[in-house]
N, C-alpha and C positions, 0 to 999 in steps of 0.2 A: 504493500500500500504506500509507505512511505517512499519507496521506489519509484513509484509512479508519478506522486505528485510531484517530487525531484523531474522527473523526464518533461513530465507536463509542465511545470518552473523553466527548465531550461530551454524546451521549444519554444514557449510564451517569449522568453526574452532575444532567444534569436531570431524571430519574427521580427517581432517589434526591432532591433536593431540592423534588421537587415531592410525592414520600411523604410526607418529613418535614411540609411544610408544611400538605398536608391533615390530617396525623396532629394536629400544633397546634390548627389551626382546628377540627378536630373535639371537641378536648376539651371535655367540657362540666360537670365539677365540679373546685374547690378542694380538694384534700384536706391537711389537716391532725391529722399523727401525735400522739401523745404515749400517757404510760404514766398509772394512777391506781394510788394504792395502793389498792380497794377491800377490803384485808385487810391486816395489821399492823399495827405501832405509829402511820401518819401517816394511818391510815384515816378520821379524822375533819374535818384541818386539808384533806386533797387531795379529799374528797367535797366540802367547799363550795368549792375550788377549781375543781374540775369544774361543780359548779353552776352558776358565775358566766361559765365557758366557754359551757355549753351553753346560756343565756340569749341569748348574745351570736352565736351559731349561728340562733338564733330568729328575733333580730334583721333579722339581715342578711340571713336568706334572705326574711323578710318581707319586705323591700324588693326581690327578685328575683336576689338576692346580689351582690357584688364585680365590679364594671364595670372590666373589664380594656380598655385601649385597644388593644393591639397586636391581641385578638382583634376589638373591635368590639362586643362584647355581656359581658352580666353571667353572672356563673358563680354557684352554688348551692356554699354551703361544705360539705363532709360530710366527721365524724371517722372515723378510725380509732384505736383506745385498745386496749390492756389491761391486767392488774391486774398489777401491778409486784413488791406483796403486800411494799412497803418494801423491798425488798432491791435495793442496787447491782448486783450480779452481774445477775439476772435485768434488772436495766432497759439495760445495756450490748444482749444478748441480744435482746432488745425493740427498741430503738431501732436496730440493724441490720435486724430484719425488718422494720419502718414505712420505712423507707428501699430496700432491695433488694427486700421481697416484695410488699408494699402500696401504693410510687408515691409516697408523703408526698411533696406539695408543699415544704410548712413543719411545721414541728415547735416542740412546746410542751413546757417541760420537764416534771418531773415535779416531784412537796412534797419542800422540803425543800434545803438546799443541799448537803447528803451526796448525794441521789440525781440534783441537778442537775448535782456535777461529774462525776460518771459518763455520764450523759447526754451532756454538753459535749466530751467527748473522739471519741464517734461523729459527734454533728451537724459538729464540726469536720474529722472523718477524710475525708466524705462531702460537706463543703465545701454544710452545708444551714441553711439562716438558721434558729433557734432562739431564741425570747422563753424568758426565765429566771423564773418567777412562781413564787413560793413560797422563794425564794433571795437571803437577804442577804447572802451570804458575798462579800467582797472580791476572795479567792485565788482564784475560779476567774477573772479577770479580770487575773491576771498571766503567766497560761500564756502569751500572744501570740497567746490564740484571735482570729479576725476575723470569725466567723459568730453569735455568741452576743449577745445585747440582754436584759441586765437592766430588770426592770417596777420593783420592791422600793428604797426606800431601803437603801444600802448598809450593813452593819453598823459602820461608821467611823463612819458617821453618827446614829446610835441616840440617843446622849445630847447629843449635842454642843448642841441645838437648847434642851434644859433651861437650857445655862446663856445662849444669847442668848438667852429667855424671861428670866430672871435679869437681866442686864444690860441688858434694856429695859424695866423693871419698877424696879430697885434701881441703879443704877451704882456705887453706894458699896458693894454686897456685892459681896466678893474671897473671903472661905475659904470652900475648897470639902474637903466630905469625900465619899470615895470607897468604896464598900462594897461588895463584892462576890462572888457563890458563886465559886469553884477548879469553874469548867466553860469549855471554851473559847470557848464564845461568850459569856459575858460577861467573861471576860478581854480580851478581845480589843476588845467596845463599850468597855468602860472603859478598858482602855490607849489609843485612841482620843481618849473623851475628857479623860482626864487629857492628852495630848500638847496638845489644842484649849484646853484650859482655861490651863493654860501659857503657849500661843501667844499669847491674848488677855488677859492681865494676870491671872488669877484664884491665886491662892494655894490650891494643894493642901496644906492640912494632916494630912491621911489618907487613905492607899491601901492598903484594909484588904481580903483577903480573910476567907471562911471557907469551912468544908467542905459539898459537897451534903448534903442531911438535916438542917442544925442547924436548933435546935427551941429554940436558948436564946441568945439577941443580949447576953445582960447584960454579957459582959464588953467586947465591942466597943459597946455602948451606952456604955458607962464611957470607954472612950475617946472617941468623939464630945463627950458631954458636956465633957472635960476641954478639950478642945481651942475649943469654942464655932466650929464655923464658921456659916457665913449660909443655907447648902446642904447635903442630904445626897442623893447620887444614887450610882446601883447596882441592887443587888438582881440577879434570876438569872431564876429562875423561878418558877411559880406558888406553892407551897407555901412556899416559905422567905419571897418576898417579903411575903405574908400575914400570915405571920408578922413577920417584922421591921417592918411597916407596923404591927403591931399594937402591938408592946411600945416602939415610940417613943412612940407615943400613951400608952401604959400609966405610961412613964418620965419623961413630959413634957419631952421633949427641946425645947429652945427655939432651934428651928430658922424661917429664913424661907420653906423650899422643900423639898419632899420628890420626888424624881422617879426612878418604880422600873421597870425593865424588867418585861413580860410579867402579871405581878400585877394591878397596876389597872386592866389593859386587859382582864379578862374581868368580865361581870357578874355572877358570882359573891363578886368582892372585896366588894359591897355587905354583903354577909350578916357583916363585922366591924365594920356600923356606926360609930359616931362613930371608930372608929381609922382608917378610909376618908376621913374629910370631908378637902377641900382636897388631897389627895395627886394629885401630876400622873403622867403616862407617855406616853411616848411608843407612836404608832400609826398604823400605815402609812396606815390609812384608816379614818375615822368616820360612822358617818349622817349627822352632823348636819354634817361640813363644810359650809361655803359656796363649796366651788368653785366659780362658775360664769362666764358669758359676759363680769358685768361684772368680774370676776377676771380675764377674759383680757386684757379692754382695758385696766386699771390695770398689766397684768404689758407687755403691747404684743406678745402673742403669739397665737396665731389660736385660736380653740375650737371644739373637734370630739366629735362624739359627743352622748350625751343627760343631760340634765339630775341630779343626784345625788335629784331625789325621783321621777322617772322611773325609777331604778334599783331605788329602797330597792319604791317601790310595786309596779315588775312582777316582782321576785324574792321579796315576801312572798307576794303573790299566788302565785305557781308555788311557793311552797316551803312555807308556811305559816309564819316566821321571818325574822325582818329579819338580813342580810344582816351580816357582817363586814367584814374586810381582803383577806382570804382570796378570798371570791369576787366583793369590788370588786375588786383584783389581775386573776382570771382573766378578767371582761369587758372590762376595758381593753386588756389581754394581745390580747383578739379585737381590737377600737378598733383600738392600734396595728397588727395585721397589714394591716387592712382600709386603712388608708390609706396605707401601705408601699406598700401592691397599684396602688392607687389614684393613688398621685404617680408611680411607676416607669411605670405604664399597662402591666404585664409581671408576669409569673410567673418569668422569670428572678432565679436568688438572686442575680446579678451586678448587676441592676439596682431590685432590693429590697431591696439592701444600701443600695447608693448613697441610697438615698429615707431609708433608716433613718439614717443619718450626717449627712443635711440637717436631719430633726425636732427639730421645739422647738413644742411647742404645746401648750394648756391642755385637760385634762378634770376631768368629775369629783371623779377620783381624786386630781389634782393634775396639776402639770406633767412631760410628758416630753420629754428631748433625755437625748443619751448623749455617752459620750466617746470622741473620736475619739483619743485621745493612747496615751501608755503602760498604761491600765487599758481599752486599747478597748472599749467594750457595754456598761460600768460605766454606772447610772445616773446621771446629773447634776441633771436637772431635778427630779425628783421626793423632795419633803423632807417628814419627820414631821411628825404633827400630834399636839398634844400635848390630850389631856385631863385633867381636871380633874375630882373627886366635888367636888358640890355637891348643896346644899338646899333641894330644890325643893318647898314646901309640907309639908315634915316626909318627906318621899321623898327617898332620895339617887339623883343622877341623872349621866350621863355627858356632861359640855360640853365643847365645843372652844374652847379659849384660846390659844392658838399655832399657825401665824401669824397674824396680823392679819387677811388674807384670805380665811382659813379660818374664823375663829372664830364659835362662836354668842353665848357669855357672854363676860362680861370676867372676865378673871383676878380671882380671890381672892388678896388676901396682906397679911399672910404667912402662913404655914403655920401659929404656933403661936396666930395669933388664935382658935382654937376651944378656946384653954386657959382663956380671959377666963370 
């Protein structure tokens, strides 16, 4: 009797493991979840988000897709998405159904770091690896999540690269003035930086805010001026920085370095002319970077993926528009899954974690490795690139001046040589 139910035990479970098994072997697509805003206020920055996704979809199924080892054969990526329409609420709601209704392998967050830590609390609930792309924010990165992989230099890191630009450029410039809107994400780059500035010998003589909407810097220009530092970095976002880039120039503030969040980094800022020339910012990713192969052997790190003119050319092509940050971000976003996939040789998130915790290698975009410590997922490798307006044949043009390895042009300085 007892014999029996032993035989009957051990068929029951070779059944069932020989189910499962064929169930494996049988799979034959990658799927990878995620939400887009195609509607509300992020509909613009998460549509070339997407872009740069689905480029990167193209990709690799052109090559027959993602060669998984444990299966033996390459699997064919295919999304699952829907429209988020900006709201955390609904992307919670979402990213349970891509998970329980739809299979999601892996999961890509959504724009925006508001709607990634919503996100982040499901991929984590659900215990499912999740690439964070459109998301600078720090804080989601102290929960103690262990499933989450920041793409995005971290927001700590925003400015801080102005002032080693600064200090490899000038050693003898120490005052630094600090300017900045009353919104939490540039409180937060700036307190940041002012803590880094500090750490490294720099003399903050002004850590000045103002309110969203100002339309008039004279009084905080007054101060700047009185104090003469070597630096003036800050600013917020588009409009005000615009602004304030302008009325320095207006005021002829005789500064050595001008370096503004969000502002200089859209091609729009050209259009206030000579107030533009020479003004730096920070940016996640540029055209014109030079990351490439021989970057990786100067860094001693391995290079993967395709070329930064290989990008810019196959996504004008498809888009009719040279590419940003945004959806360089989302095809690296792919990059890194695909070699996660790749080094594990597995679809398991337990051992596409592990792959992701080993990474350190050069693309494109820049370098990526994460951190395995207290800010586990947090990006490490991957650092700003700083541009610079400059005057190219009577055109003001966008060049990369920081870092070294990155750069097209060489720095211009100081700032106020366009007063001569």
């Amino acid at each position: 009797m007892k014999r029996g139910v032993f035989v009957w035990f051990f068929l029951c479970c070779f059944f069932l493991s020989f189910g499962f098994t064929k169930k494996v072997l049988a799979k034959d697509k990658i799927i990878v979840g995620f939400t887009v805003s195609q509607t509300g206020k992020l509909n613009a920055e998460s549509k070339e988000q997407y872009n740069g996704l689905s480029l990167w979809k193209s990709y690799v199924n052109k090559q027959g897709g993602i060669y998984v080892k444990e299966l033996q054969k390459k699997l064919p990526v295919e999304f699952k998405y829907y429209d988020d329409e900006s709201s955390k609420e609904r992307v919670q709601q979402l990213y349970v159904r891509l998970i329980t209704q739809d299979g999601a392998d892996f999961l890509i967050s959504p724009y925006s770091s508001g709607l990634t830590a919503s996100s982040s609390i499901i991929a984590e609930q659900y215990e499912k690896i999740m690439l964070a792309i459109g998301s600078a924010s720090d804080s989601i990165f102290t929960k103690g999540y262990t499933h989450i992989f920041q793409i995005y230099t971290p927001a700590s890191r925003y400015l801080t690269g102005s002032l080693d630009l600064l200090k490899a450029y000038d050693p003898k410039a120490k005052k630094i003035a600090i300017v900045f809107e009353q919104s939490n994400f540039a409180k937060d780059v700036c307190t940041a930086a002012k803590d880094y500035a500090v750490k490294h010998g720099f003399n903050v003589v002004l850590f000045e805010s103002y309110d969203p909407g100002t339309t008039d810097f004279t009084s905080i220009l007054n101060k700047v001026a009185k104090k003469k530092p070597d630096a003036v970095i800050g600013g917020g976002h588009f409009s005000d920085g615009e602004t304030f880039a302008k009325q320095i120039f207006e005021q002829k503030i005789r500064v050595k370095l001008v370096s503004l969040l969000v502002a200089p980094a859209v091609p729009k800022f050209a259009e206030i002319g000579k107030s533009a020339l020479y003004v730096t910012a920070p940016s996640q990713w540029e055209p014109k970077a030079k990351f490439s192969e021989e970057t990786a052997k100067k860094l001693g790190v391995p290079w993967y993926g395709v070329s930064g003119d290989w990008f810019v050319k196959n996504y004008s092509k498809l888009y009719g528009e040279t590419p940003g940050y945004h959806a360089a971000a989302g095809f690296v976003a792919g990059l890194v899954l695909q070699k996660a996939i790749e080094d594990a040789g597995s679809l398991k998130s337990s051992k596409v974690k592990k792959a992701l915790e080993a990474m350190d290698l050069m693309t494109f975009y820049g370098r990526i490795t994460f951190d395995k410590g207290d800010y586990y997922g947090r990006q490490l490798g991957h650092d700003m690139v700083y541009l610079q307006w400059q005057n190219c044949d009577g055109k003001l043009v966008k060049e990369v001046v920081w870092p070294e390895v990155a750069k097209s042009a060489n720095f211009i300085y100081p700032y106020y040589k366009k007063f001569k």
